[in-house]
C-alpha positions as CSV (number, residue, x, y, z in Angstrom):
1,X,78.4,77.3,81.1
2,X,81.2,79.0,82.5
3,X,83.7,78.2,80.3
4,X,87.3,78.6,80.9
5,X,87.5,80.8,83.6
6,X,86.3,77.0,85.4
7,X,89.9,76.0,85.4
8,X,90.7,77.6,88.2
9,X,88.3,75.3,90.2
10,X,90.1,72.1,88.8
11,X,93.1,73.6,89.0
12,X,92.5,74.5,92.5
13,X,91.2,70.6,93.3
14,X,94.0,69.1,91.6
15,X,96.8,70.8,93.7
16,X,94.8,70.5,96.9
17,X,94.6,66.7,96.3
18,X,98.2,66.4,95.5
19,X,98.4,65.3,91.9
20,X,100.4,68.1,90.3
21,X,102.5,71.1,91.0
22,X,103.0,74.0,89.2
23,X,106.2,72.7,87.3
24,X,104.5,69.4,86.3
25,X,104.5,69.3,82.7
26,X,101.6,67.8,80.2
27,X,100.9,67.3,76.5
28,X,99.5,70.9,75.6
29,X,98.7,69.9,72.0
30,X,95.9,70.4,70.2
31,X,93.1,67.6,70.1
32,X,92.8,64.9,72.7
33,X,90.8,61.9,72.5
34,X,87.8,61.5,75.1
35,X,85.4,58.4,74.4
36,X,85.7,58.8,71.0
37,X,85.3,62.4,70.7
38,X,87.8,64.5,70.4
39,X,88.0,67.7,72.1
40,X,90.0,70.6,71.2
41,X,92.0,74.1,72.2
42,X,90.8,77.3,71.4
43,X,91.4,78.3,68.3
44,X,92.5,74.3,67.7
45,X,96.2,76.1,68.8
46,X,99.0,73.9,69.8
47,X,101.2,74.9,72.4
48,X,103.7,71.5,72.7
49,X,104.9,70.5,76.4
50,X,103.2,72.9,79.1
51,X,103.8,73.3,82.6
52,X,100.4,73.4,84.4
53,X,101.6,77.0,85.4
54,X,101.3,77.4,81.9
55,X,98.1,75.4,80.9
56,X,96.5,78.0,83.6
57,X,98.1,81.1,82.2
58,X,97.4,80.4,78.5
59,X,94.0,78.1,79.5
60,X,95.5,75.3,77.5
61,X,92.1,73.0,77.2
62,X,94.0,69.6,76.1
63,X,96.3,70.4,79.2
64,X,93.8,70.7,81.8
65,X,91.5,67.8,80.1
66,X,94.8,65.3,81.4
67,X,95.1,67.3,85.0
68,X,91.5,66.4,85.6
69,X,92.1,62.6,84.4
70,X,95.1,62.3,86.8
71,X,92.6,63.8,89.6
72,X,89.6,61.4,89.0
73,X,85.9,62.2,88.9
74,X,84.8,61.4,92.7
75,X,87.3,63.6,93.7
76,X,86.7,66.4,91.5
77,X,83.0,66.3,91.9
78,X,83.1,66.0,95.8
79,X,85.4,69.7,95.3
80,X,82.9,71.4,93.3
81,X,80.4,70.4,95.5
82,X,82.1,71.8,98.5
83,X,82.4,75.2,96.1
84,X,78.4,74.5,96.6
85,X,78.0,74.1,92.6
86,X,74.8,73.3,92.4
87,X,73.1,74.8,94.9
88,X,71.6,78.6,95.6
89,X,73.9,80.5,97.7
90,X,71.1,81.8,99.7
91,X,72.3,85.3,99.7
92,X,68.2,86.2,100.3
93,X,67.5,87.6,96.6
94,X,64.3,86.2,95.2
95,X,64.6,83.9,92.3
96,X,67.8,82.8,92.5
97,X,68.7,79.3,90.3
98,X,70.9,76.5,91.5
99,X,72.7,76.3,88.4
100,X,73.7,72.7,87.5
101,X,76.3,70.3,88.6
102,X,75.0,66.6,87.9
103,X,75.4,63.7,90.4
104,X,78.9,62.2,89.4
105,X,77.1,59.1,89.1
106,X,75.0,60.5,86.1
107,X,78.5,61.4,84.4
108,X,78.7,60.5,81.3
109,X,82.3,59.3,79.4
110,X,82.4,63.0,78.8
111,X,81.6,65.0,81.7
112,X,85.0,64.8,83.6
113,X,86.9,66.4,80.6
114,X,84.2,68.8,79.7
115,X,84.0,69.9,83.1
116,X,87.3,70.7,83.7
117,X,87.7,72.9,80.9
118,X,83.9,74.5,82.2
119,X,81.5,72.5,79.9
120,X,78.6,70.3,81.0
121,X,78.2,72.2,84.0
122,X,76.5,75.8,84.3
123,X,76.8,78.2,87.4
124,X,75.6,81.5,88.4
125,X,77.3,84.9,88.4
126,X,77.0,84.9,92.5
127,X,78.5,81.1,92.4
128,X,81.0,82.3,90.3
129,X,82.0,85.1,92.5
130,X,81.7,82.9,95.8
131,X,83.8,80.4,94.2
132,X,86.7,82.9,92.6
133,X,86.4,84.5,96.2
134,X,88.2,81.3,97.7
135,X,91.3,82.3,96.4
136,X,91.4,85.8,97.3
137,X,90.4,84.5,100.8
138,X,92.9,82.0,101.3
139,X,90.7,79.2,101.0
140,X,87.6,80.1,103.2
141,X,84.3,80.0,100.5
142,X,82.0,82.7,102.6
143,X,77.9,83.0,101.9
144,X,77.8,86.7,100.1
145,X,76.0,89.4,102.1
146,X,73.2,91.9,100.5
147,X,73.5,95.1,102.1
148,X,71.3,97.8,101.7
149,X,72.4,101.3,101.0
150,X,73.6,103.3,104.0
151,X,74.0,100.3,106.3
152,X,77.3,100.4,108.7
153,X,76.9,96.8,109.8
154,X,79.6,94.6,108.9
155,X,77.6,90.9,108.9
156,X,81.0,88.9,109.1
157,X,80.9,85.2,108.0
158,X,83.7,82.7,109.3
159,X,82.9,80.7,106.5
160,X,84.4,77.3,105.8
161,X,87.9,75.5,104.7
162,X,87.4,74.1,101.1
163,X,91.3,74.3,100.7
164,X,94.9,74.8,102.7
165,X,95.6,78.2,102.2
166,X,98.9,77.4,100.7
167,X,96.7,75.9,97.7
168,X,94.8,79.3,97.1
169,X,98.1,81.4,97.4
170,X,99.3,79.1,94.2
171,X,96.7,79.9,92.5
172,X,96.6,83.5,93.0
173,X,100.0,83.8,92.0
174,X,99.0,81.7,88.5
175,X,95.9,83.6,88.1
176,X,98.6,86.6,88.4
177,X,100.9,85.4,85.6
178,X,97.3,85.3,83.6
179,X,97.3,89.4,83.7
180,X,101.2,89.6,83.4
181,X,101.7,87.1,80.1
182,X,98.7,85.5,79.6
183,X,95.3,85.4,78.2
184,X,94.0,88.2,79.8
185,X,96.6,90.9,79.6
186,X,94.1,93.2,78.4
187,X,92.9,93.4,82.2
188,X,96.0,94.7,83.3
189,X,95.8,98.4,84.9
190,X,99.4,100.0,86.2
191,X,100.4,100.2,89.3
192,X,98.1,97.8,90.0
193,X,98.6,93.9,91.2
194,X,95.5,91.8,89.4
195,X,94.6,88.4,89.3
196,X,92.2,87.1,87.2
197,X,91.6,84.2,84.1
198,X,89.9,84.1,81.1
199,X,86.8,82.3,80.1
């Protein structure tokens, strides 16, 4: 399980589809009901009314659990999948897992707000870094390349268009704020721009 570091992926669907914008605000406070189980922030912290600039800089789990339920579960599952969750990334190493992202029509009451918050759903470190790689890239998700040691080829990929590119500069600059003020200010190195979120 990826854990919160996932957030950017929901994050990421839920601005391409429209349903918020960084200034939206949500109820960050701790403990949210979800069929009858209630599901909590870490360190059961409350942090009152968040933007969802905010929920992504200080990973706010209640936060993102209602971002997700204003984006739905088709069309959260159908973005993961393009992020090809749930399949090998065929980069040509042997033994390489397809991690798990369950049909959304196996979903149980559950699975939309645990998956936002990077529960319920278990990926791979080269998914991972595919995936994260769409918002460094504008929004192109590229196969990864093995190259052996010495080699001078350059085996470009076009890749595809999971987002607008417009999405995966917002995100970059809220995965910014994450180093500046956030939760992973211990990442920061001067003189240095980083981007990054905490799981």
């Amino acid at each position: 399980e990826p854990g919160s570091i996932f957030k950017v992926f929901t994050g990421l669907a839920a601005l391409e589809h429209g349903v918020v914008s960084v200034q939206d605000t949500f109820n960050g406070n701790d403990g949210i009901d979800v069929s009858g189980h209630t599901m909590h922030n870490a360190d059961n912290e409350s942090f009152g009314i968040v933007t969802f600039g905010e929920i992504i800089e200080h990973s706010v789990n209640t936060g993102m659990i209602r971002v997700a339920q204003l984006l739905g579960e088709e069309p959260f599952h159908s973005f993961l999948t393009s992020l090809e969750f749930g399949r090998p990334t065929r980069v040509g190493l042997p033994g390489e897992e397809s991690g798990i992202l369950r049909p959304v029509e196996n979903w149980s009451g559950l699975a939309l707000a645990a998956t936002s918050i990077g529960q319920s759903v278990a990926v791979t470190g080269i998914q991972l870094v595919r995936a994260l790689a769409v918002v460094a890239s504008g929004g192109i998700l590229r196969t990864p390349t093995i190259v052996m040691a010495g080699t001078t080829d350059d085996p470009a990929h076009e890749g595809v268009r999971v987002c607008k590119a417009a999405t995966a500069q917002t995100m970059l600059d809220l995965m910014e704020t994450v180093i500046e003020s956030g939760t992973g200010t211990w990442a920061a190195v001067d003189g240095f721009a980083l981007a990054g979120k905490s799981g």
